[in-house]
N, C-alpha and C positions, 0 to 999 in steps of 0.2 A: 815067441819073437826072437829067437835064434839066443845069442849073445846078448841080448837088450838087459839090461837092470830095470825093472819095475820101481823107480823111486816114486814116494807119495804125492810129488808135484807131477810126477809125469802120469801115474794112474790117474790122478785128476784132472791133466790135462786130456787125458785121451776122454776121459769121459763127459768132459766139455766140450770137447769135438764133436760127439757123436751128439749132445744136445744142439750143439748148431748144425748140424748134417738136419737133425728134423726138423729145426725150425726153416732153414733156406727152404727143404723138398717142402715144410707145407705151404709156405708164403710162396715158392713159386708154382705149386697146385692153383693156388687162387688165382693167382695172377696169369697163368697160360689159360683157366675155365671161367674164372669169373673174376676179370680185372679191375671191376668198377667198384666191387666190392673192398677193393685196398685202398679208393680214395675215402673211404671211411676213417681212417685215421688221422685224417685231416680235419673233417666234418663233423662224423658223430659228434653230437652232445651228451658232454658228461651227465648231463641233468636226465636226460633217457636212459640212464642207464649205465652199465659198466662192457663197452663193447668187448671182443677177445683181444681185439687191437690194441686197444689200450693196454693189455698185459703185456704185449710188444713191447710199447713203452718203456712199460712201468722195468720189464729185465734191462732193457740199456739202460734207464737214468741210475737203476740200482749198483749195473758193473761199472758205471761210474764213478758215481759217489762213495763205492767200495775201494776205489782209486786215490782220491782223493783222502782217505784215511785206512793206509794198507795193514795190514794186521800180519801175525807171522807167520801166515798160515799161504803168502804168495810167496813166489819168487825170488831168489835172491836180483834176478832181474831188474826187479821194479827196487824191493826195500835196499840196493845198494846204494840209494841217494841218501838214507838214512843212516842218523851218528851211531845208533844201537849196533848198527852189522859193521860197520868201519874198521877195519882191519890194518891198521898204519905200518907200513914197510917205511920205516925210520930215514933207514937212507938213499930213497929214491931222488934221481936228479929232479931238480925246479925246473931246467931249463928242458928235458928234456919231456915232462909234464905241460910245459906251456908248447911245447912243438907235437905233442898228439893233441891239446884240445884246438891248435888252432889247425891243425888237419881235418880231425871229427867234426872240427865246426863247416869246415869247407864243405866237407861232402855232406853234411845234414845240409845243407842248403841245398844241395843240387836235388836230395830227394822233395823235399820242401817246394821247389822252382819245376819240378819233373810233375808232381803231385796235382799243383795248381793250375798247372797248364793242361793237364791232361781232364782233368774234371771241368777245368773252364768252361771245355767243348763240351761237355755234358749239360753245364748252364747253359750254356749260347743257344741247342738245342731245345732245353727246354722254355726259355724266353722265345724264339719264333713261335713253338709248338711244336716242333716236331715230338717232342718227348712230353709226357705225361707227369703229376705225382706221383702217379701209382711207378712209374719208370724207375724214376728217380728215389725211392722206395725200395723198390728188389734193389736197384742197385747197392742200397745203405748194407741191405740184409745180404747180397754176394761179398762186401765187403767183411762185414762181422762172417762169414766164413770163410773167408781168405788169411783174415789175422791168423787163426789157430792152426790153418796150415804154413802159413808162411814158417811159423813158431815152430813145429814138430815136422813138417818135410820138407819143405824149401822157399826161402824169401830172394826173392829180385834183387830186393835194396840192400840185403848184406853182401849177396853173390858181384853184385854189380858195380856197386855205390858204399857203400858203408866198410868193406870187406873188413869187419869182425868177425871174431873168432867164433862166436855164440852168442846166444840171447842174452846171457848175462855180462856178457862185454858191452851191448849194443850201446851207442850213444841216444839213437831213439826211442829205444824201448816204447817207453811209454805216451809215442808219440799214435797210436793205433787208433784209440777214439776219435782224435780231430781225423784223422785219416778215414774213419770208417762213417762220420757223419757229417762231412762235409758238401755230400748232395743235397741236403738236410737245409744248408743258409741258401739256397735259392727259393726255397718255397714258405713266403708271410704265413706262418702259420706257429698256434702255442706250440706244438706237439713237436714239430720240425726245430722250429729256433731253441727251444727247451734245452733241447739234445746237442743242435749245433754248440750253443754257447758254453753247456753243461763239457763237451768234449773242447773247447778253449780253455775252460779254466785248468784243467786235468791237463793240458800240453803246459800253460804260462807255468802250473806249481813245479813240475818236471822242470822247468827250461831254469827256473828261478833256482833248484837245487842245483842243478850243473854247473852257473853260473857263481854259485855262491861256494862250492865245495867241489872241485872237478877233479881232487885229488882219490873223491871215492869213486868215480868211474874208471879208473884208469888199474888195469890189471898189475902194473909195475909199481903203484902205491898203495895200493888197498887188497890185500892176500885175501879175502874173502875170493876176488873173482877170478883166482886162480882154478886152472883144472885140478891141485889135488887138492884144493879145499871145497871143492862143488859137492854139493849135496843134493840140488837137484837133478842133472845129468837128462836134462831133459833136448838134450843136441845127438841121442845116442840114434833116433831113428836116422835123422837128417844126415849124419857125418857117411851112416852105411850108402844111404842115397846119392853121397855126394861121390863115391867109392867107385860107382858104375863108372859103367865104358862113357856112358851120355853126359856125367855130369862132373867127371873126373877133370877137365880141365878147366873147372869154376873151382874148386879146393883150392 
């Protein structure tokens, strides 16, 4: 990979990438040969059985809940809301701490308000009919593979809206789950809302850390999320990407 460093977060990441690259191609296998077969994750009963679907499931509610209690083996991304990685830069301004979170706050709103609106239509759809579960389904699972790209080749919301530095600047980070399971609260269902509700509590413990300690988000108070204290360096594909002729003027 030319120049790239191999750090252990990014070997990981690339090799969770390629576990969602199989999981999208088989789930959208089914879904372009035999569609009707993904409304099973709706319907099957537990009680017959333990569907393949269900294993579906069972990976998101797991990357979830593995969220919900991070361990050291993630990102400095995510465990930067946490007191253990907290790196205090002593004499960072206040005032100038309260003028980046009430900026980062602005622009998490617009992706927030960009997010809702956009998927609305997706409800609205699937309430006439035009759209299926099984629709609204791939789309959950196009999303779970769009996170790990946005992460290692390019995101909309930071190029566009957020403009961080890196993942481990992001003010949303850990805003991905609500974002990948939110086709999820349109369909009454255990398996759907599970997920849905499961990916709000993983946004409120997020939103409840920034709100409570915005001093460790913020690169000029907290030296962990500096570039030469990164350890991850998992922005090294993305940065080359962002280098070209095409995308040089998003940098």
């Amino acid at each position: 990979m030319g120049n790239i460093t191999l750090t252990d977060i990014l070997k990981r990441y690339l090799g969770k990438l390629a576990l969602r690259i199989l999981i999208f191609l088989t789930i959208l296998t089914v879904y372009l040969t035999r569609k009707e077969t993904l409304f099973l994750f709706f319907t099957y009963p537990t009680s017959d059985g333990v569907h393949p679907l269900h294993l579906l499931w069972a990976i998101f509610m797991l990357m979830m809940l593995r969220h919900l209690f991070p361990g050291r083996r993630f990102t400095m991304a995510l465990r930067k809301s946490m007191q253990n990685t907290f790196q205090k830069i002593p004499d960072h301004s206040p005032l100038e701490l309260y003028q980046f979170v009430h900026g980062q706050n602005i622009r998490a709103w617009k992706v927030m308000i960009s997010w809702l609106l956009v998927n609305g239509i997706f409800g609205v759809l699937f309430w006439v009919g035009i759209l299926g579960q099984a629709d609204l389904l791939m789309l959950t699972v196009f999303y779970f593979l769009c996170d790990y790209l946005c992460i290692l080749f390019f995101c909309p919301f930071q190029s566009f809206i957020m403009k961080n530095t890196c993942c481990v600047n992001c003010r949303i980070y850990d805003w991905g789950h609500f974002m990948m399971f939110l086709p999820m609260a349109f369909i009454q269902n255990f398996f759907s809302w599970s997920l849905f509700f499961t990916s709000c509590l993983v946004l409120i413990r997020w939103e409840l850390g920034y709100a409570a300690h915005p001093e460790r988000f913020w690169r000029e108070s907290n030296a962990a999320l500096q570039c030469a204290f990164c350890q991850d360096k998992t922005c090294q594909i993305k940065k080359k990407i962002a280098k070209t002729a095409f995308f040089s003027h998003l940098s």
